[in-house]
MARROTOR-99688 format. One line per field, with one value per residue (C-alpha): x, y, z. Coordinates in steps of 0.02 Angstrom, whole numbers, plus 50000, padded with zeros to 5 digits. Each point is the difference from the previous one (the first is absolute). Example, Ala and Ser with C-alpha at 12.3 -4.5 7.8 and 13.67 -1.06 7.14 Angstrom:
<fipas>
c1: 50615,50069;
c2: 49775,50172;
c3: 50390,49967;
</fipas>
This chain:
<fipas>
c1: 49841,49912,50029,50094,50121,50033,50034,50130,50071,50026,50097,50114,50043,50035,50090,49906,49850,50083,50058,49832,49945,50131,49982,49809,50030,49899,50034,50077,49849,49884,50068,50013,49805,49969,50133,49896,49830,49974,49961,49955,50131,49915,49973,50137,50123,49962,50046,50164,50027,49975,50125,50123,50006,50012,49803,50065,49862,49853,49880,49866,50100,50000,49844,49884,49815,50048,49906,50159,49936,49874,50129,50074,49847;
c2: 50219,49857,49935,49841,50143,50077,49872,49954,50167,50026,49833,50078,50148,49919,49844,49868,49895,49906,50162,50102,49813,50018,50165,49951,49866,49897,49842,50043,49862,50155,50150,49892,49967,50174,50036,49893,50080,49810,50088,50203,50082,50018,50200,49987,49936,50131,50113,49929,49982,50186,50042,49856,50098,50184,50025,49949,49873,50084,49889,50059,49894,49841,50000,50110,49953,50027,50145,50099,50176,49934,49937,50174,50102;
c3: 49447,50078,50167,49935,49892,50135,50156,49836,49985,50205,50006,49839,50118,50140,49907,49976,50060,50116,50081,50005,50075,50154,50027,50012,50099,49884,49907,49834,49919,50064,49906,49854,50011,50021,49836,49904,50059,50059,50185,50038,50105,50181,50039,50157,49874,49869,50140,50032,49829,49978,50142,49928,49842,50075,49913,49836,49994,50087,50101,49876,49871,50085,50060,49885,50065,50201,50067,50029,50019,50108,50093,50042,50068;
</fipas>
């Protein structure tokens, strides 16, 4: 799945763009960039994404190349 895929499939569980955008507190113009793979999905959103979605859509999806593990130690 590619990041775009799956910002698309985290709005679909939670109801729609416009929804993952208010729950985000972003403007819905945003998540449709990041939909389109227009703009990458910031790591701190890919974490609240991840929560948002109860890990259905790891942070690892949305943002592949960040250093996650890294991140950990």
């Amino acid at each position: 799945m590619t990041p775009a895929e799956a910002v698309i499939k985290a709005a679909q569980i939670l109801g729609s763009q416009a929804e993952l955008a208010r729950r985000l507190q972003v403007k819905a113009p945003t998540v449709s960039q990041w939909c389109s793979g227009e703009r990458p999905v910031p790591a701190a959103r890919a974490l609240q994404i991840e929560a948002l979605t109860e890990r259905k859509i790891t942070r690892s999806d949305l943002c592949p190349s960040f250093p996650w593990p890294e991140m950990a130690a």
